[in-house]
N, C-alpha and C positions, 0 to 999 in steps of 0.2 A: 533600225532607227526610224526609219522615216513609214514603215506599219505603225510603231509606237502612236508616231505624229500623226499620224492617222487619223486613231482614235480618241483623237483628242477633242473634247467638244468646245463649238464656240464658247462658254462662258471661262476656258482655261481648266476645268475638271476633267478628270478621267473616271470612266467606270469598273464597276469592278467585273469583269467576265470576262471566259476563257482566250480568247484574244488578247487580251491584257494579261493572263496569267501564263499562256503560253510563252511569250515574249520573254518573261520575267522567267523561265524555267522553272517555273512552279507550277503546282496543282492549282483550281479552284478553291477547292477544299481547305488547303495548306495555307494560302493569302487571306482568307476566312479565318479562319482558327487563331492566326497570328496576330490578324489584328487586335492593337489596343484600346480600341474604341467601341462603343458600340455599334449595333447591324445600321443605326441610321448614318454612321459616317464610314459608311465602308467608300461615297466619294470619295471622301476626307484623304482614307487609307490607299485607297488605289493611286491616288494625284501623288502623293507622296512619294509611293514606292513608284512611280513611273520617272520622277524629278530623280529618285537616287540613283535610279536604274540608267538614266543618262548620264550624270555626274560619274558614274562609277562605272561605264564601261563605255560610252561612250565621248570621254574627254576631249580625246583629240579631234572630236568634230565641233567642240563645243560653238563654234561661231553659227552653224549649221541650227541649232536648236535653241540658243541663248534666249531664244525670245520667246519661246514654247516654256520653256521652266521658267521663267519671270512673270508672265503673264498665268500660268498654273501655282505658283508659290502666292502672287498677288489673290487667287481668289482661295485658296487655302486660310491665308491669312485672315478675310472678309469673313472666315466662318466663325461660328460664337459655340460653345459648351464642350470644348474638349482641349486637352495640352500637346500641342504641336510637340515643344522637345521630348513628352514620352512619345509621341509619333514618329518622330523622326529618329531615334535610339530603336526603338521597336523596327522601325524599315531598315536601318542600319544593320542591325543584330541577323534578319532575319534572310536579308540579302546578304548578307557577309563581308559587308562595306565599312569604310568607315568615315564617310561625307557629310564636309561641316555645311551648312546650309543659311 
């Protein structure tokens, strides 16, 4: 949890690379290919899957990160030309979650 929090950057995004996909038990390749967005929001994709990726395995610490996914949902939000609930369905589906957000 707290490499996650890591890589988090000041504006509340996360990137998409192997440290990020590591974590998430996934390929590079595989968190690429899944996304529902285009290559320009693959921000978009990564912040996402890293907000579900806490909500869904890391619950019980939720006090610990609550401000990390609020502040990353907050600039997800601020983003313009894509649909968050197929984003969020697709990080669900693809992490094998099923986190209402």
């Amino acid at each position: 949890m707290l490499e996650l929090i890591g890589l988090q950057k000041a504006d509340g995004s996360w990137d998409l690379h192997k440290s990020l996909t590591s974590i998430l038990g996934k390929k590079e390749e595989e968190v690429t290919k899944a996304s529902p967005g285009k290559p320009e929001f693959s921000s978009v994709w990564a912040t996402v899957l890293a907000v579900l990726w806490l909500h869904g395995h890391k619950a019980e610490s939720r006090d610990e990160w609550q401000f990390v996914a609020t502040k990353a949902m907050t600039w997800v939000r601020a983003q313009s030309g894509f649909d968050l609930t197929e984003f969020l369905a697709a990080g669900n589906s693809f992490l094998g979650l099923q986190v209402k957000l």
